[in-house]
Structures are given as structure tokens and as C-alpha cells.
N, C-alpha and C positions, 0 to 999 in steps of 0.2 A: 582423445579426450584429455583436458587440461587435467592435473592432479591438485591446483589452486586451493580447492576446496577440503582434499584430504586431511582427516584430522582436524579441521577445526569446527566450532562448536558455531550453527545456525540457528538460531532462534527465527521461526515464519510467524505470525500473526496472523490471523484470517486465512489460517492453512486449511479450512476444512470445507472447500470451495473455490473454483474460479484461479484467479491465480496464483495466490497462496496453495494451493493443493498440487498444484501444475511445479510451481517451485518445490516442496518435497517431492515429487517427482523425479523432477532433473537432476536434486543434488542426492537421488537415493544410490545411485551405482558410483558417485563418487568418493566415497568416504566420510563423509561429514559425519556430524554425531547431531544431529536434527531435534530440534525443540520446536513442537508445534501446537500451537494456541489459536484457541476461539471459543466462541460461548458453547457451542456445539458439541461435548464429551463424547457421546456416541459418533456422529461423525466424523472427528479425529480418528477415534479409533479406527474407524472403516479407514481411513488413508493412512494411519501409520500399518496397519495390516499392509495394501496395498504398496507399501515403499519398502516395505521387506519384500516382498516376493520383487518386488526391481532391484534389490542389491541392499538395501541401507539394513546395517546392523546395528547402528546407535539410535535407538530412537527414546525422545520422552516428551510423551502427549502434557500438557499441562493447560488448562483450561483455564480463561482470565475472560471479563467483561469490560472492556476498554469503558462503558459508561460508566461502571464504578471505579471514579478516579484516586480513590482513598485505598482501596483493597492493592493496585496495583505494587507499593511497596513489599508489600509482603509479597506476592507473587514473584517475583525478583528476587527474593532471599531464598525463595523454595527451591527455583531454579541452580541460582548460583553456589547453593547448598549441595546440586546432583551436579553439577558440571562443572564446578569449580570458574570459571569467567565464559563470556560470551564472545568470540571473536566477531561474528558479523548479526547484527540484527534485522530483518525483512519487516517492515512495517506495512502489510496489506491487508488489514483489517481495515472496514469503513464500510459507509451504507450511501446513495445516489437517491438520489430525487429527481421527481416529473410532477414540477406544479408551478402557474406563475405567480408570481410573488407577490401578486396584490391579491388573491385568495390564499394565500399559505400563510395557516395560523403561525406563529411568532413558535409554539413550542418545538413546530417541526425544525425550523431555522436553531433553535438552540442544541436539540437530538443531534443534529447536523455537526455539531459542534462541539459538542458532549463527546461523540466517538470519533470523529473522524478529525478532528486537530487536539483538544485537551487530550483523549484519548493516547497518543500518541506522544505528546507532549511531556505526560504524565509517566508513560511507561518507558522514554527516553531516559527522563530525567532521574526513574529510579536504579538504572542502569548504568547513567555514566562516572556514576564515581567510584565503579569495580574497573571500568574502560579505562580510566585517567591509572588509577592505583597500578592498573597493569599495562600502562602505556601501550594496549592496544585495543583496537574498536574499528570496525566499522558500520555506520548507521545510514541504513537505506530504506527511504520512503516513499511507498507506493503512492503518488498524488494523479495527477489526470493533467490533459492539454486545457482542461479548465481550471487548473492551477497557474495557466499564461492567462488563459483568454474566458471570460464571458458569455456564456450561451443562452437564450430563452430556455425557460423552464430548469433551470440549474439553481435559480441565485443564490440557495442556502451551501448548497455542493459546493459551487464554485466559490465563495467564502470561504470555505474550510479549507480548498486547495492553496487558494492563494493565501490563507495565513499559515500552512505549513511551509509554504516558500519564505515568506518573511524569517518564521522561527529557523527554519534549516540553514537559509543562507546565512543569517546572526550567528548561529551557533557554529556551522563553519570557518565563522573569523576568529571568534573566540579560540576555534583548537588550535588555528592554524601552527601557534606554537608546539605541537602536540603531534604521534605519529596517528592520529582519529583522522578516520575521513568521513565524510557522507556526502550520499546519490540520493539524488532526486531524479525519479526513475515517473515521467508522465505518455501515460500511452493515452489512446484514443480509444476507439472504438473495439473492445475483445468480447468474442464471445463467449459470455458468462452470464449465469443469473441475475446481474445485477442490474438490472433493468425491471425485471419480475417482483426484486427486492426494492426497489425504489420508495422514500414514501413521496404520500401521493399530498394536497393540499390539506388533510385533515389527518396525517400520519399513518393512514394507512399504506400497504405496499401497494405497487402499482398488477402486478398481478400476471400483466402480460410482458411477453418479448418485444420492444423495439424491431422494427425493420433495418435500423441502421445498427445495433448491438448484433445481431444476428447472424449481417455480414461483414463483420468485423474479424479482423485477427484470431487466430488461434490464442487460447493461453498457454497452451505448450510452447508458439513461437513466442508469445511476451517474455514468458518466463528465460527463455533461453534467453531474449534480448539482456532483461536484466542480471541475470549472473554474470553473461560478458561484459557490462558494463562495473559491474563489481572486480570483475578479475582487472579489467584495466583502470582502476582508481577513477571511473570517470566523477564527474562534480555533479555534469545535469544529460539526459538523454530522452529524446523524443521520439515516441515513432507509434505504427497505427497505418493508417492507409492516404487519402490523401489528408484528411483534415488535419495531417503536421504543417501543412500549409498553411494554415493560419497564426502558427503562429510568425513564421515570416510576413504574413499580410499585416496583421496587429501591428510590428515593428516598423513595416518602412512605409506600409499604406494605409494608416489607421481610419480614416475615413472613409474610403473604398470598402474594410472589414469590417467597416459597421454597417454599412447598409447591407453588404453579402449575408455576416452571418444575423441579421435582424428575418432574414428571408429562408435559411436554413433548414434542411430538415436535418432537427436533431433527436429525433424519437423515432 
């Protein structure tokens, strides 16, 4: 097992489920000193228990609501108050939707966007200026293959994805002067709650499991995917089962991809 991770300070977001919880997992018998956030307080705790009994002796649960975009400064002071700087940050906090877009009220589309791009955006930007100060950082975020591509019953999701591409890849140029890196880490299909969690065309959750979530990836194997891609500086990585196919289709056959995935099953 790589020692990459020893010692230095991980902050997970949406660690208390899914693959945020899969990541305190895998980095618990490595050494890290693990900062794990979500709205969920009880929760947390149930998996920072569980990440001690897998090895991790650093742990500090700290609770943030990615929709309150104003609170996140101060959250950032508290941390960096118990840890002194943040070496890597895991952004996978966020919420999916299952509804088409000509019945999905306007608020769900903004919720959509509230937590899953400002959201991130916000708790980015309240962290990079301990990362510049200490000329280290790395910032990795958990987006989806609908941060490439377009799917029915996505379009507030997939909005959100692809403007955390916009923002991640900008701000990538920005550091490049700088030793900051950031991963854009888009899986496909993992089997996680969040499909259960989805809202639905009037905000509500969708309730059920997808057939196609269901048979998806591990988040024990996602999780591993992206820490190895953390440990090799990657920029961007894709993967999932076959649907990383499309994003090849998108790029050379875009016309072919739209009638494929117009026919899709994506639920």
C-alpha cells in the first residue's frame, strides 16, 4: 500500500454515504488525519467510529451544509483552526435528479445548483487562500460522465456537472503557476443511495433504486479509483462500466450519441 497519503490532512465532503464514506474507508489504515463533513452529524460519527476500527487515528467529524453558501467561511476557519492547512480536499458532496425538464419546477434546477456547483465553489474558494499561503493543495472533485455528456432526466444534474468543469478547468489555469493541482474525478454508474436520493420533478426524493445504479460499480472500487488518481496528479479520469463510452461517442461521433443516448436507459 502506497504511504502517499501518510500524514497528510484529507478533508471528504459527503463522507457520510456512498462514496465519500468508501473514501474514509480506504484512506483510514493509511495515515491521513481525515476531516469528514456532511449535513448528517450522527452519521459521521457512525463512520468516523467505523474508520477507527480500520486503522485511522486522526479523525475530525465537522458538519457543513454545502446549501448554506455564507456559513461555509467560517467552517474553514474551524477546521483550519484544528488542523492547521488542508493538504488534499475530496469534494463529494452533491444530490442527482430523475425528472424531465419540461416538468421540473425551476427550484429543483437551482437546489441542483445551490449544492452541487456554488456549493463546492464556495467551500473551494474559502480554502484556497490557506493552499496558496502554504503553497500546497490539492483540490479534487467528485462530478459524474454527465459533467461530459447529457442524459434524459438529468438536465439540472448535468448543469451542475458541467459547470464544475468550466470552474475546475479556469481555475486549473489560474494555479498553474502554483504547485495546486486539481482532479476532476467523473464516474458513471456506482452503487450508492443516490438514486433513492434523487429529487424528483417537484423536489421530492425519487425513493427508489435505479436498475442501472444498482448494477453499477462498487464504491469501495470508485473510491480506490480516485485516490489513485490523486496519488498520480492526474487532471481528469473517467470510469464506471461501459457508459465511459460515451464519452468517446460525444467526441468523435456526436450525432450517432445523440440518437443512442436519446434511447438509453438511464434509470
Amino acid at each position: 500500500m502506497s504511504d502517499y497519503f501518510n500524514q497528510k490532512r484529507v478533508w471528504v465532503t459527503g463522507a457520510s454515504s456512498g462514496i465519500g464514506e468508501a473514501l474514509v474507508y480506504a484512506l483510514a489504515p493509511r495515515g491521513a488525519y481525515i476531516i469528514l463533513s456532511s449535513r448528517n452529524e450522527e452519521a459521521l460519527q457512525r463512520v468516523a467510529t467505523e474508520a477507527g476500527r480500520r486503522g485511522a487515528t486522526h479523525l475530525l467529524v465537522q458538519p457543513l451544509d454545502l446549501a448554506l453558501h455564507d456559513s461555509l467561511p467560517g467552517v474553514v476557519e474551524l477546521v483550519l483552526a484544528r488542523v492547521g492547512k488542508v493538504d488534499v480536499v475530496i469534494h463529494c458532496g452533491g444530490i442527482s435528479q430523475r425528472s424531465l425538464a419540461v416538468k421540473t419546477a425551476l427550484s429543483v434546477d437551482k437546489r441542483l445548483m445551490e449544492v452541487n456547483y456554488f456549493g463546492t465553489v464556495a467551500l473551494t474558494k474559502a480554502l484556497l487562500p490557506s493552499m496558496l499561503m502554504h503553497q500546497l493543495g490539492h483540490i479534487v472533485v467528485v462530478s459524474s460522465l454527465t459533467g461530459k455528456f447529457g442524459t434524459p432526466m438529468r438536465s439540472g444534474y448535468a448543469a451542475s456537472k458541467h459547470a464544475l468543469h468550466g470552474f475546475f478547468d479556469s481555475l486549473r489555469a489560474e494555479l498553474a503557476h502554483t504547485p495546486l493541482r486539481i482532479t476532476l474525478a467523473c464516474p458513471g454508474f456506482v452503487r450508492t443511495q443516490v438514486s433513492i436520493n434523487a429529487l424528483t420533478e417537484d423536489g421530492r426524493p425519487q425513493g427508489t433504486m435505479d436498475e442501472a445504479t444498482e448494477k453499477g460499480i462498487s464504491p469501495e472500487k470508485a473510491a480506490r479509483k480516485i485516490l489513485r488518481a490523486i496519488e498520480k496528479g492526474k487532471e481528469e479520469i473517467w470510469f464506471g462500466g461501459k457508459e465511459v463510452l460515451g464519452v468517446y461517442l460525444k467526441r468523435f461521433f456526436p450525432a450517432y450519441f445523440s440518437k443512442l443516448i436519446a434511447k438509453a436507459k438511464v434509470t
